[in-house]
Each structure stands twice: as C-alpha cells, then as structure tokens.
N, C-alpha and C positions, 0 to 999 in steps of 0.2 A: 907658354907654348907647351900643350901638353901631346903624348904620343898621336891623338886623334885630331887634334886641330887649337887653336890658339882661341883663351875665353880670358875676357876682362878679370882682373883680380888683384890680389894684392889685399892682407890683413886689414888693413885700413879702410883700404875703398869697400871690400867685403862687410866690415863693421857699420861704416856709415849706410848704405844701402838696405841691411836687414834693420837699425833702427830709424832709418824713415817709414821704413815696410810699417815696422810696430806704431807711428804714428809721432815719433819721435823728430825734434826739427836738427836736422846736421848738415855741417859745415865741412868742406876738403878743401885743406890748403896742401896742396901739389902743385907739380911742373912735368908739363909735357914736349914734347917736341913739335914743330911744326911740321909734321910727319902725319901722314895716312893714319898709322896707328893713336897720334894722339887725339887727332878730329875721332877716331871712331870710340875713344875712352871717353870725351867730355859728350858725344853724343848718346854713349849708354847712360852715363850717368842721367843725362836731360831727357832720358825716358824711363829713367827710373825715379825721377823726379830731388835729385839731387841736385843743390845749387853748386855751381862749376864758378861763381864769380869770384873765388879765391882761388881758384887753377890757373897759374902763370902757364906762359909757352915761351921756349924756348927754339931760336934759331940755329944755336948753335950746337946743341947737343940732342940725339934724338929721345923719342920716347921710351921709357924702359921696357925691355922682353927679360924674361925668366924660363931659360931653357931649360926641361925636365926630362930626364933620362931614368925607368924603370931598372931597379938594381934587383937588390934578392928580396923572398916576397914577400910583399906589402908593401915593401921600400921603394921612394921616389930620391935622384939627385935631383938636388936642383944646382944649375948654374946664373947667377944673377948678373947680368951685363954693366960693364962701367967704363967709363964713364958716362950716364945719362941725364937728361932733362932734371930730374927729382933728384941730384946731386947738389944741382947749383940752386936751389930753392931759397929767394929773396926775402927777407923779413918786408913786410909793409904795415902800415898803420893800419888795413882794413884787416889783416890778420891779426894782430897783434888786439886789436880792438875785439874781433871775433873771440880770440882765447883769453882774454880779459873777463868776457860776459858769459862765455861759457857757465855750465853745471859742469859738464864734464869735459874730459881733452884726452882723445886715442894718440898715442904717438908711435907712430912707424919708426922703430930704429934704424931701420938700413937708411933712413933721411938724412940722417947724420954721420953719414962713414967719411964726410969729406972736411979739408979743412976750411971748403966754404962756410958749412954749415954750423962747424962750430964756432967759430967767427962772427957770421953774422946774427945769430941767435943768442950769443951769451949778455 
C-alpha cells in the first residue's frame, strides 16, 4: 500500500515475475486470503503468466498488505501486517516436489516469522 494507491509486490513475487519476463520457468509457493485482495494477486500473477498452482488460500486469515509511510528523504517505513494468510503457509508434496527439481529457490524470509512455519518446514 503505497502513498499513491496499492500495487502487487513482495520480493519474491517481484523476483519470480521478472524471471518469467526473462523466459525463465517459476514457481510461487504462497498463501493468500480468501479476500478481494487475494483473487486480485493470483489474477495478476495469471496475466503475468505465473503459475498460481502452489498458492494456497486461506479462510481464515487475510491476504497480506504492507503499509508504507514516507519518512525523511528518500526514506520509505514500512509497516507489514500480521497475522496473515503467508503466515500459515502448508508444506505439501507438490511443493516440496517443486523445490526438490528446482535449479534454483528465492526464499522470502518474512514466510517464516511464525512458529507455523518453522514447524512445518523443518
């Protein structure tokens, strides 16, 4: 959510999108909410031609926002919302299999601030 209006982002999803651009095949294993804002994240992805079939959704927590707030200049806060969807992030075999065949693997740290994640990942 920046001062001018709200755009899809996040280190990750930002990384996989410029290397499909490059011709690159990538994979997002995330969670979203089942919230307005998550339908419109797995829809940018599906026209950026990202595969969304290892994006879980989640009912019970929403989609992530990252609120930003202009400090002194050049400087951005950010405030990052929690508990959400990409908190509770499920290990599954089609993930697991996905970063198994991998060449490569981008890992968003803030995925893991929860003790779901470290839990069900280790």
């Amino acid at each position: 959510m920046l001062p001018n209006g709200a755009i899809p982002g996040g280190a990750p999803m930002n990384v996989g999108c410029h290397l499909n651009q490059l011709g690159k095949q990538t994979l997002m294993i995330s969670k979203v909410g089942t919230d307005k804002k998550g339908y419109e994240l797995i829809y940018f992805m599906n026209i950026n031609q990202v595969p969304t079939n290892l994006i879980q959704q989640d009912d019970n927590y929403p989609t992530s926002i990252v609120l930003t707030t202009p400090g002194q200049i050049q400087e951005v806060n950010y405030n990052i919302a929690e508990p959400v969807a990409w908190d509770f992030i499920n290990s599954t075999i089609e993930a697991r299999r996905a970063v198994s065949q991998a060449d490569y693997f981008i890992f968003g740290s803030l995925a893991a601030r929860t003790e779901h994640s470290l839990t069900n990942f280790a």
